[in-house]
C-alpha positions as CSV (number, residue, x, y, z in Angstrom):
1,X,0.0,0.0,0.0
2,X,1.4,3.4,-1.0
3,X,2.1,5.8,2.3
4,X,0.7,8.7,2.3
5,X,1.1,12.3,4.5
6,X,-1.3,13.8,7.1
7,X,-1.2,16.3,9.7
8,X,-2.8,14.9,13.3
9,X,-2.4,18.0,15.8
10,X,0.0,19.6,14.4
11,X,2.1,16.5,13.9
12,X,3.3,15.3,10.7
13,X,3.0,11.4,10.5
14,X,3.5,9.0,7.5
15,X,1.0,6.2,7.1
16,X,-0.1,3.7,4.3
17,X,-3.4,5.0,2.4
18,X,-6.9,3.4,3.6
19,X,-5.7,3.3,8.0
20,X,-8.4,4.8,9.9
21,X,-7.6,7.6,11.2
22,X,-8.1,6.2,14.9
23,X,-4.8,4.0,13.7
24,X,-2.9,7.0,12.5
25,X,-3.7,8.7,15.5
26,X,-1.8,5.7,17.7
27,X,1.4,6.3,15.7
28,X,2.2,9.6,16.9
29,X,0.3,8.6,20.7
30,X,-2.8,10.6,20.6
31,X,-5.7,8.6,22.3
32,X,-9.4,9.0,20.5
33,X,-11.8,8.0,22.9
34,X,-13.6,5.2,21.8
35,X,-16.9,3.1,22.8
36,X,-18.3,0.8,20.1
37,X,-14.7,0.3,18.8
38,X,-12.8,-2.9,19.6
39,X,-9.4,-4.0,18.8
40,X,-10.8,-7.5,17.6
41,X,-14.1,-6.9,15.7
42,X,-14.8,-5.3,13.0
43,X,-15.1,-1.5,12.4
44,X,-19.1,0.0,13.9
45,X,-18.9,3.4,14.3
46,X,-22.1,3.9,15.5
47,X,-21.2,5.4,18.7
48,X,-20.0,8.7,17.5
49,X,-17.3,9.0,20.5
50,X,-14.3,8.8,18.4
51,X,-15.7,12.4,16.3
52,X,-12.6,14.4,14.9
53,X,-12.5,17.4,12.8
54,X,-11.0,17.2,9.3
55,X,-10.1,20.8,7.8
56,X,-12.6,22.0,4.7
57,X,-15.2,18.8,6.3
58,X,-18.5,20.6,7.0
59,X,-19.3,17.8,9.5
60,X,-17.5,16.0,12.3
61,X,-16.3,12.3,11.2
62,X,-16.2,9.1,13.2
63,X,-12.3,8.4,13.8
64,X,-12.6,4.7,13.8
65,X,-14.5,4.4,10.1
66,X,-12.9,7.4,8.3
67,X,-9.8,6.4,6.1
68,X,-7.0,8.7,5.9
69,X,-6.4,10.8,2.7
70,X,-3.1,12.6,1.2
71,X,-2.4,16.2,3.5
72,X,-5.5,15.4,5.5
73,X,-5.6,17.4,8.5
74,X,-6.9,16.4,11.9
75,X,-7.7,18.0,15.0
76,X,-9.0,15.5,17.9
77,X,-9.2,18.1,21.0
78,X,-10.6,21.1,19.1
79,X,-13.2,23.1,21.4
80,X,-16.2,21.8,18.8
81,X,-14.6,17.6,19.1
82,X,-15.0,18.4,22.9
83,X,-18.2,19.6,22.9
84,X,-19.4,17.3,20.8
85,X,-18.1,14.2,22.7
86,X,-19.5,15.7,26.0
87,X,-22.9,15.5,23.8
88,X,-22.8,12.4,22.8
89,X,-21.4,10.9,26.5
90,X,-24.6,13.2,27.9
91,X,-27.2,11.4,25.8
92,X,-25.7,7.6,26.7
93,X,-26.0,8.6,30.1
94,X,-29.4,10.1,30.1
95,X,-30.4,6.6,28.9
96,X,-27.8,4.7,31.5
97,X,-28.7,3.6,34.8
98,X,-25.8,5.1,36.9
99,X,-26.0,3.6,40.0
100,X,-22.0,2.9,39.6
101,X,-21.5,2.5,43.1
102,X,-23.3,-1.2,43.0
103,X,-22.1,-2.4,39.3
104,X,-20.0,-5.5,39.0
105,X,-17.9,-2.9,36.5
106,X,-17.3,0.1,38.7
107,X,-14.1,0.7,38.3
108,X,-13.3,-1.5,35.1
109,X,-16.1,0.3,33.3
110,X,-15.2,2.2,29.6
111,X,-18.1,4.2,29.6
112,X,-17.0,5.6,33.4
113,X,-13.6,6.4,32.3
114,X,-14.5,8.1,29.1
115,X,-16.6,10.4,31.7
116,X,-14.3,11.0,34.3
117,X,-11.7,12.3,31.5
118,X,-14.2,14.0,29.8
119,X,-14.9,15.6,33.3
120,X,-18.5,14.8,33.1
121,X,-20.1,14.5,36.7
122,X,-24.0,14.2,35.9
123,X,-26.1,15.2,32.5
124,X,-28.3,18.2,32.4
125,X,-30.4,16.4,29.9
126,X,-33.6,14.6,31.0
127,X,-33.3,11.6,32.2
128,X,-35.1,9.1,30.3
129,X,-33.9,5.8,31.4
130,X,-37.0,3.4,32.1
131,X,-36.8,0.4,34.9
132,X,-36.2,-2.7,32.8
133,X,-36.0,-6.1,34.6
134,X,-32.8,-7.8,34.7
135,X,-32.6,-11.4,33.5
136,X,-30.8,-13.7,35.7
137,X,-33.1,-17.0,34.6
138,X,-30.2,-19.1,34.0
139,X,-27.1,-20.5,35.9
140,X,-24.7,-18.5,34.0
141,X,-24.8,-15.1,33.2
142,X,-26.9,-12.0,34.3
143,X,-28.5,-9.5,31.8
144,X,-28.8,-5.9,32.9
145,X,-30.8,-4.0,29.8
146,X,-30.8,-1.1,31.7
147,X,-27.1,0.0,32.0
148,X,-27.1,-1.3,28.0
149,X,-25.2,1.4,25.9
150,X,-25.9,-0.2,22.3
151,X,-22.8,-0.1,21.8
152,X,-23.4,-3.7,19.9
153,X,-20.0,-5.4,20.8
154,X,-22.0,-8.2,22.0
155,X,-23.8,-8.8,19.1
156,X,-20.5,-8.9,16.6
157,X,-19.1,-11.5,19.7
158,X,-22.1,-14.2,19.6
159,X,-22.8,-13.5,15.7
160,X,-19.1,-13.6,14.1
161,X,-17.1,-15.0,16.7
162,X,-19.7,-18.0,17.9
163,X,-22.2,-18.2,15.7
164,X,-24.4,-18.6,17.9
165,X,-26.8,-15.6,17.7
166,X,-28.3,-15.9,20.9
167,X,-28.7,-11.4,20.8
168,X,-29.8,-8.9,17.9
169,X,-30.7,-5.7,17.1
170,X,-34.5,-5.4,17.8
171,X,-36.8,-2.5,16.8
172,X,-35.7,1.0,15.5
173,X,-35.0,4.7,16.0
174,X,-35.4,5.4,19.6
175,X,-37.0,2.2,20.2
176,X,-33.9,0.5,19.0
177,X,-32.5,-1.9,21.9
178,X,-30.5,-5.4,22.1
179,X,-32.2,-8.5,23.1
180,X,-33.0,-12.1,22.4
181,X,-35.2,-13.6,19.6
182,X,-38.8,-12.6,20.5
183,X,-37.3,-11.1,23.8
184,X,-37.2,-14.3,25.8
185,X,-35.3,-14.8,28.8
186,X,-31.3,-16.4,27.5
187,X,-32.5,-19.5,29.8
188,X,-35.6,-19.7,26.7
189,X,-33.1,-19.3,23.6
190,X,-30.0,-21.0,22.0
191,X,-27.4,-19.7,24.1
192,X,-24.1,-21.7,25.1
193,X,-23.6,-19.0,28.2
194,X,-19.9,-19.1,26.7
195,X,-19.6,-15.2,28.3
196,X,-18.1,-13.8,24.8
197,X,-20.4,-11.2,25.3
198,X,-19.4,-10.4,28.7
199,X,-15.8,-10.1,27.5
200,X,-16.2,-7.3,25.1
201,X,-19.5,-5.6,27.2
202,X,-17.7,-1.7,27.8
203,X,-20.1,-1.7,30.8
204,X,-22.0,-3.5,33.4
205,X,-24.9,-4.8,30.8
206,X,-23.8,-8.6,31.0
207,X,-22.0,-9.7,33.4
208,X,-21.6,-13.6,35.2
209,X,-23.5,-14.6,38.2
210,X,-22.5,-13.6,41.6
211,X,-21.9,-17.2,44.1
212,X,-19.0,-15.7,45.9
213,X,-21.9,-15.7,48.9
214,X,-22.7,-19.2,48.5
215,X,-18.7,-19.9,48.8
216,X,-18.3,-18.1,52.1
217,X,-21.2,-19.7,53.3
218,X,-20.1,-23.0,52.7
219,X,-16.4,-21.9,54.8
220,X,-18.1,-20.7,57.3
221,X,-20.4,-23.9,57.9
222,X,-18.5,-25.9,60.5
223,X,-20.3,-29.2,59.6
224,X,-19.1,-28.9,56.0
225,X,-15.6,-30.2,54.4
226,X,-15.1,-27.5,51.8
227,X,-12.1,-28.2,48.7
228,X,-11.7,-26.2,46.2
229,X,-9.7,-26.9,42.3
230,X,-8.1,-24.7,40.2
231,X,-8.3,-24.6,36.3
232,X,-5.0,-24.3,34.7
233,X,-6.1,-20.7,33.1
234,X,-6.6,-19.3,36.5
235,X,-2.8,-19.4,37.2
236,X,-2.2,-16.9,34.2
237,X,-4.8,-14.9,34.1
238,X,-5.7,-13.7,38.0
239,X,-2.8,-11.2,38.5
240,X,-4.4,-8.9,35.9
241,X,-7.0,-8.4,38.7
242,X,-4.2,-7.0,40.9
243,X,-2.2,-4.7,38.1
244,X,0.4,-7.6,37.5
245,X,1.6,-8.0,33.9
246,X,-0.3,-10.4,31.3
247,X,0.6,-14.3,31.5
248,X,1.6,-13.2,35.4
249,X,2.1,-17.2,37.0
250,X,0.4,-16.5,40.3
251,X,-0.5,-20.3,41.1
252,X,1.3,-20.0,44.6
253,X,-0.3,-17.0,45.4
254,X,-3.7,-18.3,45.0
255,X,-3.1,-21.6,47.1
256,X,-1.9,-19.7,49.4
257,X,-4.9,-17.5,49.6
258,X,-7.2,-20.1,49.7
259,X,-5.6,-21.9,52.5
260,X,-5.9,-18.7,54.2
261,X,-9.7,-18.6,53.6
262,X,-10.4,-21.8,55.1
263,X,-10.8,-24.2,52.4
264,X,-10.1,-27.8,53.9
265,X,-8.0,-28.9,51.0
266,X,-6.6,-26.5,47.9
267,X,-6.0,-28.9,44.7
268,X,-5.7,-28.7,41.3
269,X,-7.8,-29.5,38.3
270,X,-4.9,-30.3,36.4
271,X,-4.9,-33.6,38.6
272,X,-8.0,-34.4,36.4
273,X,-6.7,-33.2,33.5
274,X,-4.1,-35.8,33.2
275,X,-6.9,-38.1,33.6
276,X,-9.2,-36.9,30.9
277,X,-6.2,-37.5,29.2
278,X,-6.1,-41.0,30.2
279,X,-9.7,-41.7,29.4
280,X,-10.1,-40.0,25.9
281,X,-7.0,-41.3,24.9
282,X,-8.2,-44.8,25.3
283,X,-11.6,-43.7,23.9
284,X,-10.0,-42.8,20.6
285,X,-7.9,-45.6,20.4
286,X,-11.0,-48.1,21.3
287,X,-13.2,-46.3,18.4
288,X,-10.2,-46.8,16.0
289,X,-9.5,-50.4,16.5
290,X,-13.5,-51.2,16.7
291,X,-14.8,-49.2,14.6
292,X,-16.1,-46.8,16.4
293,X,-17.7,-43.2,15.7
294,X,-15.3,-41.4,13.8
295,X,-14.1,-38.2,13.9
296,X,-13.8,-38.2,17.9
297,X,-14.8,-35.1,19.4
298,X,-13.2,-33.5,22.7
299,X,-15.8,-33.3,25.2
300,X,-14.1,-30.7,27.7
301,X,-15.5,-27.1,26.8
302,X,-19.3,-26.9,27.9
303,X,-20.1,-24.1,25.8
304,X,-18.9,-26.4,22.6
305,X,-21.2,-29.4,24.5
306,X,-24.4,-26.9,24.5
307,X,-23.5,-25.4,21.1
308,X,-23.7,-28.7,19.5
309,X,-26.2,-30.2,21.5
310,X,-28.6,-26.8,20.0
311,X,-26.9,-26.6,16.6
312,X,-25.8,-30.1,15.1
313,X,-27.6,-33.1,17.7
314,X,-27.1,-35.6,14.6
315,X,-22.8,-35.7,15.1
316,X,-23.6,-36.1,19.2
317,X,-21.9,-40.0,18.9
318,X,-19.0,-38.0,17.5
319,X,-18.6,-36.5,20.9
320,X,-16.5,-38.0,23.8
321,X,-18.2,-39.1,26.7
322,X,-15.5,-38.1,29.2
323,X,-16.7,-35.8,31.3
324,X,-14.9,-32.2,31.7
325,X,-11.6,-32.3,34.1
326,X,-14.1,-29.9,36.2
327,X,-16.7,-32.8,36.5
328,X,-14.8,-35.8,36.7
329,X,-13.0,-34.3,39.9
330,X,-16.5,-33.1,41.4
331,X,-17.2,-37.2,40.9
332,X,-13.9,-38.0,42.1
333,X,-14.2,-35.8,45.3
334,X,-17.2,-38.0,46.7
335,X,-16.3,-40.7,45.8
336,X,-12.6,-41.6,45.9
337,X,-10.9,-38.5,48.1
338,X,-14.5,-38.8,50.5
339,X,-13.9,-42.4,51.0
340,X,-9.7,-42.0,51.3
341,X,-10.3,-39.3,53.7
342,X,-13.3,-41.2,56.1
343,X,-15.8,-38.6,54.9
344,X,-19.6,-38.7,54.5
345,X,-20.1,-37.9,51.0
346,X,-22.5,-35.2,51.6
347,X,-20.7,-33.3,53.8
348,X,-18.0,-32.7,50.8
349,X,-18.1,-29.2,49.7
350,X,-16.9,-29.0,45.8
351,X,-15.9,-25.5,44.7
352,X,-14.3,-24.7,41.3
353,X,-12.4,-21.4,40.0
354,X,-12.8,-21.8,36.4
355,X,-12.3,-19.0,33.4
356,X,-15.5,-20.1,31.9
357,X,-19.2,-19.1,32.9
358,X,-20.3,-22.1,30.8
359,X,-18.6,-23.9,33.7
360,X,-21.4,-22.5,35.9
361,X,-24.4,-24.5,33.7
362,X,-22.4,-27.4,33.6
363,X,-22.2,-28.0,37.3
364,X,-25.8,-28.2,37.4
365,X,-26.3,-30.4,34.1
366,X,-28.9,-33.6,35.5
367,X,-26.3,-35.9,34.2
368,X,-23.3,-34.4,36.5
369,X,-24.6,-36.6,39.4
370,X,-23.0,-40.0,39.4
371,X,-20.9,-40.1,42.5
372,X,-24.8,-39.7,43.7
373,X,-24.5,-36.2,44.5
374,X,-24.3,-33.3,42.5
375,X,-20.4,-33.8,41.2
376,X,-19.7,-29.6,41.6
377,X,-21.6,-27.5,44.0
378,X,-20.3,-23.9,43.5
379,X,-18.4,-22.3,40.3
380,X,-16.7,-19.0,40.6
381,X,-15.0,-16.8,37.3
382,X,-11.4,-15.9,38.2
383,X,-12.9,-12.6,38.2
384,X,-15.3,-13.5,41.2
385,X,-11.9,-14.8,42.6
386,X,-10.4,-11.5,41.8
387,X,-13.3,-9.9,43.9
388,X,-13.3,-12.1,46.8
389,X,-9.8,-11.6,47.6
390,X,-10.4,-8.0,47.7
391,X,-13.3,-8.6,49.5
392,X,-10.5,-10.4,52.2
393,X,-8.6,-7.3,52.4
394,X,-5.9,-10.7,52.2
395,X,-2.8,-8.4,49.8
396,X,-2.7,-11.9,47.5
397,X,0.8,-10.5,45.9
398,X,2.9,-10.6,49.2
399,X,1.7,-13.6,50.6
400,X,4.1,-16.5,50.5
401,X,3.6,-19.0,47.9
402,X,2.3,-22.5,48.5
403,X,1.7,-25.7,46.7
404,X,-1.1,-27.7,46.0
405,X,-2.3,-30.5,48.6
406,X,-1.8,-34.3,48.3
407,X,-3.6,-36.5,46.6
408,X,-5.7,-34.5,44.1
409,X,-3.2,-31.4,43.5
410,X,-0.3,-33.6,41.4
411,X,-0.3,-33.0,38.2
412,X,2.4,-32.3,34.7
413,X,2.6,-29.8,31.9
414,X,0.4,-31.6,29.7
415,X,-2.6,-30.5,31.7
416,X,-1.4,-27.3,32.5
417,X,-2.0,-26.4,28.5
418,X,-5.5,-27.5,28.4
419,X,-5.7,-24.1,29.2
420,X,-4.7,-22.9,25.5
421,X,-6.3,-23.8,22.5
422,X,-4.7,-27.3,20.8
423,X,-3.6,-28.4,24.3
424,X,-5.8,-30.8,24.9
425,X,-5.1,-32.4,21.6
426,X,-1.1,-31.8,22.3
427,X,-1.0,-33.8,25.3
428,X,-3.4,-36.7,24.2
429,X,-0.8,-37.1,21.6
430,X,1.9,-37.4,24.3
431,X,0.2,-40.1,25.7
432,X,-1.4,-42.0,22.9
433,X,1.5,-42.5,21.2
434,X,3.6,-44.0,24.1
435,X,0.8,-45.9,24.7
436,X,0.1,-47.6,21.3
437,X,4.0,-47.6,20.7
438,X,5.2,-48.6,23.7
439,X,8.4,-45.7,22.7
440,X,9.3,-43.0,24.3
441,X,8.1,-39.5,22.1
442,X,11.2,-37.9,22.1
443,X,9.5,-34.3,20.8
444,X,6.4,-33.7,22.6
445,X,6.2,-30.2,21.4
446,X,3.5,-30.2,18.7
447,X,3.9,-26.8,17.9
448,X,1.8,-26.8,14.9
449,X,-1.6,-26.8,17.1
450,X,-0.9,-23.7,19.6
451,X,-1.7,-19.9,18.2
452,X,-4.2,-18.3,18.1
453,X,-5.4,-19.7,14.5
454,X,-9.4,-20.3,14.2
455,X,-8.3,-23.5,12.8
456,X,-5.5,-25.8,12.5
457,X,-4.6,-29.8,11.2
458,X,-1.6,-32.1,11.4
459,X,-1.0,-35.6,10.9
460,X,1.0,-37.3,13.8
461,X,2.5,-41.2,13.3
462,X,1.2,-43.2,15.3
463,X,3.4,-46.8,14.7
464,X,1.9,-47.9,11.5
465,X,-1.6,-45.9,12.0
466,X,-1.8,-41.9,10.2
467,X,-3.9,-40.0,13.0
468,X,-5.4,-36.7,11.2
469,X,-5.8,-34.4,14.1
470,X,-7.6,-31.3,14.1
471,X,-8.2,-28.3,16.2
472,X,-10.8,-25.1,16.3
473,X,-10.9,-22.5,19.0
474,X,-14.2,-20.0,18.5
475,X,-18.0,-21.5,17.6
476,X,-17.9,-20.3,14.1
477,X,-14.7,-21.7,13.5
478,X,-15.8,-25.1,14.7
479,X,-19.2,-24.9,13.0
480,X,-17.0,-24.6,9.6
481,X,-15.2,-28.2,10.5
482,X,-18.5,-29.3,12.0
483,X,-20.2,-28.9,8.3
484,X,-17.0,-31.0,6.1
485,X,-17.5,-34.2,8.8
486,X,-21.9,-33.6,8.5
487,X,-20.7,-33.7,4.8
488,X,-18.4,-36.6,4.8
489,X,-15.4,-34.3,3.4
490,X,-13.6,-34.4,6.6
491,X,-10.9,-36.6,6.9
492,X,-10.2,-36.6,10.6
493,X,-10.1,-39.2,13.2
494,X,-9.6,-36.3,16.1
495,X,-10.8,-33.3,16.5
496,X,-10.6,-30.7,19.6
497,X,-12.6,-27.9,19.8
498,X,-12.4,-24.9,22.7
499,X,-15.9,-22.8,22.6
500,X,-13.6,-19.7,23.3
501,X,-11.4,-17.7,20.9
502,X,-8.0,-18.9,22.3
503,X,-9.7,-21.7,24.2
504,X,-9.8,-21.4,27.9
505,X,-7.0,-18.3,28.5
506,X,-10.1,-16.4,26.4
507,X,-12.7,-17.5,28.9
508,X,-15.8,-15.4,29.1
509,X,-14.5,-15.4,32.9
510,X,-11.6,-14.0,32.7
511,X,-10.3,-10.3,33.3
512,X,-11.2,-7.6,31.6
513,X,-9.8,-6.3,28.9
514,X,-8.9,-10.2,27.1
515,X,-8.1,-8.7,23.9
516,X,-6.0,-11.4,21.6
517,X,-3.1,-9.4,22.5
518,X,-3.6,-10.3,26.0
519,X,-4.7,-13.9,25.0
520,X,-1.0,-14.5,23.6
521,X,0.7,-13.5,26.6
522,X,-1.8,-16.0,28.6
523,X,-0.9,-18.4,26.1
524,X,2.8,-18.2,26.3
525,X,2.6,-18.2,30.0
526,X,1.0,-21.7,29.6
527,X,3.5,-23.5,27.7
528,X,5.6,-21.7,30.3
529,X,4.1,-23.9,32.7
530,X,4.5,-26.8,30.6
531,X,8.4,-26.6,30.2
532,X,9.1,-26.0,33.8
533,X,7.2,-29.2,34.8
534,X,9.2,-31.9,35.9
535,X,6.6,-34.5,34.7
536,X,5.3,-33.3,31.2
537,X,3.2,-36.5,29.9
538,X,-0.4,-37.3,31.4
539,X,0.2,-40.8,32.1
540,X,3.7,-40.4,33.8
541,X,1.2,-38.7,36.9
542,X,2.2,-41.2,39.8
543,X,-1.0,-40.3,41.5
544,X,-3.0,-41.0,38.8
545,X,-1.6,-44.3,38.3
546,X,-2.3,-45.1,42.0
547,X,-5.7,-44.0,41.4
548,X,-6.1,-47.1,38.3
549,X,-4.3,-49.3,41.0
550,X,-6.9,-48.3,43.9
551,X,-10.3,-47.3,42.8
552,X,-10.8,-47.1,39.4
553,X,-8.8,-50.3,37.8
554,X,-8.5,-49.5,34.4
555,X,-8.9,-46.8,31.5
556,X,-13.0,-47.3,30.3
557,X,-13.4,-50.2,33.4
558,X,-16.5,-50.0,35.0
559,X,-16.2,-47.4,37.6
560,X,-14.3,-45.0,34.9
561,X,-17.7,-45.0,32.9
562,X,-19.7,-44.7,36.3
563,X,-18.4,-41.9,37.7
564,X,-16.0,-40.1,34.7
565,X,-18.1,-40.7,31.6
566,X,-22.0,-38.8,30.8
567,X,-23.7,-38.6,27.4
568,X,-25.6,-35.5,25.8
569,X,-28.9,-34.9,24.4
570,X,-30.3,-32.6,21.5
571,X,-31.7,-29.3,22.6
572,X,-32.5,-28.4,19.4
């Protein structure tokens, strides 16, 4: 692209023809305020925030939508770009609920910010915000219509990125608001409660559901044995609650916190991990020498499980039965750990810290019950973590760091990148093919599944069998992979899919801002994780192996399919 000359405040800056000049604007450090604008959807600009003034323009232009043009010149703090931003700001806000003080995004809110720099205090105009109801009919996420800016981020997130379409644009002019089909309740319509829309919300419309009662409760209940697991995305991701870098490893930190609380026992869900390994691994390699259902689906992202459970029922036998690492400890915890430990099964407290609010629907699915009580009792985002630790007044960065307790808290790199997209696929490979070749892999790095990528494919040898592997991250990404296998043109005999862009480091629970920039610093702090193990291969976990020797006997044995293995059913 040829690079053309402009003129942004005075400053002379050389860009290539067709950047917006929001983009130009970054190059020489001037910040446009933005609202509808986000780094990773396409270009809106229906919110009018970003205005500039273009010399011989008659009319203000939208920053974000308005290319750059050969000795264009641009103010962006003029008296009338003021002016009209404090306009614009003053009529969201007269259609806002403000009661800041009690949102879930006071202090993380865009729409706040933009205010506070703008200096704007209160609006003069009349306030014509109506009391809507909030919907908070399912187990998952909370909508809040009221504090709703239109903004339509949300819509572009379950539209384009999921495919889902769950939300829409619904009547016009002033009229003109964002809801479900027919305005039903989310619990009533086709949504996977992924939290995509949460992620990109720039205020408190959607947000998860608050349990961080139910949790204290449950510590403060003297007659309860409360144990808590954390998902391998946690450990990257919490520190950006407490203004540490990106990809921050905090995993000490947080044991140590919870310790604090009162939690009976602290242990990882990467313990489980390693098993799902175990069990899918020996699922795939059952449907390949018996001629199974083929391709194999991954079975560990619940928004995936609801997505095709709504959207393609008739590739259900594709999926794994394994349950989630999240559900087969919540069947392990009252069952095996209850019995090792000389506890009544329903005295056993599970909590889980998860980066997904599909994690919240999942723990009360009918089928998650097989240890004869519900597997998972209480779900928290790492951002609920985030707010219950400042709800502790406990400083989480200067306490010492601790580990994980025995048995349920052992676990090796290969679980640890379940967190990223393709690691669930990288370490069944690890343990597949030492277990069908009876060799020891001597590169365990499959590099070609990790990134970002929507998609991505390799073929992995196997001894004398060609495995054709396959990996999405994203709903719309998957539902392009999910058409070649309903089409037969898909030769794969694996296939993992994450419902969220970047798998679980881009969980619609995690902090806020998870731009893909962020995502990749989550994602490198993963594999991190991974190196630094000592044991980097699910089936090299000694406690896992014990677990074979003393309860569960063997990969797909009886109790395996009792208590680690569901099935799914067509919602559509």
């Amino acid at each position: 692209m040829p690079k053309v000359e402009i003129n942004i405040d005075g400053v002379n800056v050389l860009v290539e023809e067709g950047t917006s000049i929001l983009e130009a604007a970054k190059m020489v450090n001037v910040r446009i305020p933005t609202l509808c604008y986000h780094p990773d959807q396409a270009v809106k600009g229906s919110c009018r925030v970003c205005v500039v003034e273009v010399e011989n323009q008659r009319n203000l232009v939208a920053a974000c939508c308005t290319p750059v043009s050969k000795g264009m010149k641009i103010k962006t703090r003029s008296k009338k770009v003021r002016e009209a931003r404090r306009t614009i700001l003053n009529l969201i806000l007269a259609d806002h609920n403000q009661e800041c003080l009690a949102c879930v995004r006071n202090g993380n809110c865009e729409l706040q910010n933009l205010c506070m720099e703008l200096n704007i205090r209160d609006t003069k105009l009349e306030k014509i915000n109506k009391s809507l109801p909030i919907d908070n009919s399912n187990p998952s996420i909370v909508r809040d219509e009221s504090k709703c800016i239109k903004c339509g981020r949300c819509i572009t997130a379950c539209h384009e990125v999921q495919g889902v379409g769950a939300i829409y644009n619904i009547n016009r002019g002033s009229e003109m608001k964002i809801s479900t089909p027919l305005n039903r309740k989310l619990s009533e319509v086709a949504c996977v409660y992924c939290g995509q829309c949460i992620n990109v919300c720039p205020v408190g419309a959607i947000y998860e559901k608050n349990d961080i009662d139910k949790v204290w409760d449950a510590l403060e209940d003297g007659r309860k044995h409360v144990v808590v697991q954390i998902a391998p995305a946690i450990r990257v991701s919490l520190g950006e609650e407490f203004e540490q870098d990106p990809g921050s490893i905090v995993t000490g930190n947080i044991v140590a916190f919870l310790k604090r609380i009162g939690f009976n026992k602290v242990f990882d869900t990467n313990f489980t991990a390693d098993l799902t390994i175990i069990e899918e691994g020996h699922e795939l390699l059952h449907r390949l020498n018996n001629g199974g259902k083929l391709p194999m689906f991954t079975s560990c992202s619940p928004g995936w499980v609801r997505y095709i459970e709504y959207f393609y029922p008739e590739l259900l036998d594709n999926v794994s039965s394994c349950k989630s690492p999240q559900q087969m400890f919540g069947a392990l915890a009252k069952s095996y750990y209850a019995e090792k430990e000389g506890l009544d099964p329903k005295d056993v407290v599970v909590v889980s810290i998860m980066p997904c609010t599909a994690k919240k629907a999942e723990a009360v699915r009918k089928e998650m019950n097989d240890s004869g009580y519900q597997d998972v009792d209480i779900v928290l985002t790492t951002r609920e973590l985030g707010r219950m630790i400042k709800e502790s007044r406990i400083q989480i960065n200067e306490l010492e760091e601790e580990n994980f307790d025995d048995p349920l808290g052992i676990s090796t790199g290969a679980a640890a990148i379940f967190g990223a997209t393709g690691g669930v696929m990288e370490a069944a490979l690890r343990t597949v093919y030492e277990v069908v070749t009876k060799e020891t892999l001597e590169n365990i790095d499959f590099k070609d599944l990790r990134g970002l990528a929507g998609s991505k494919e390799a073929t992995v040898n196997v001894g004398d069998l060609e495995v054709n592997v396959a990996v999405a991250n994203g709903l719309e990404n998957a539902r392009k992979i999910l058409d070649l296998v309903k089409e037969g043109k898909a030769n794969y005999h694996f296939i993992e899919i994450m419902c969220c862009p970047g798998g679980c480091i881009g969980g619609g629970g995690q902090p806020i801002p998870g731009t893909n920039e962020v995502k990749e610093k989550r994602i490198e702090a993963i594999y991190n994780v991974d190196t630094l193990s000592e044991l980097r291969k699910s089936h090299e976990n000694p406690v896992v192996n014990i677990l074979y020797e003393e309860f569960l006997k063997e990969p797909l044995g009886e109790k395996s399919h009792k208590l680690l293995h569901t099935h799914y059913h067509s919602r559509s």
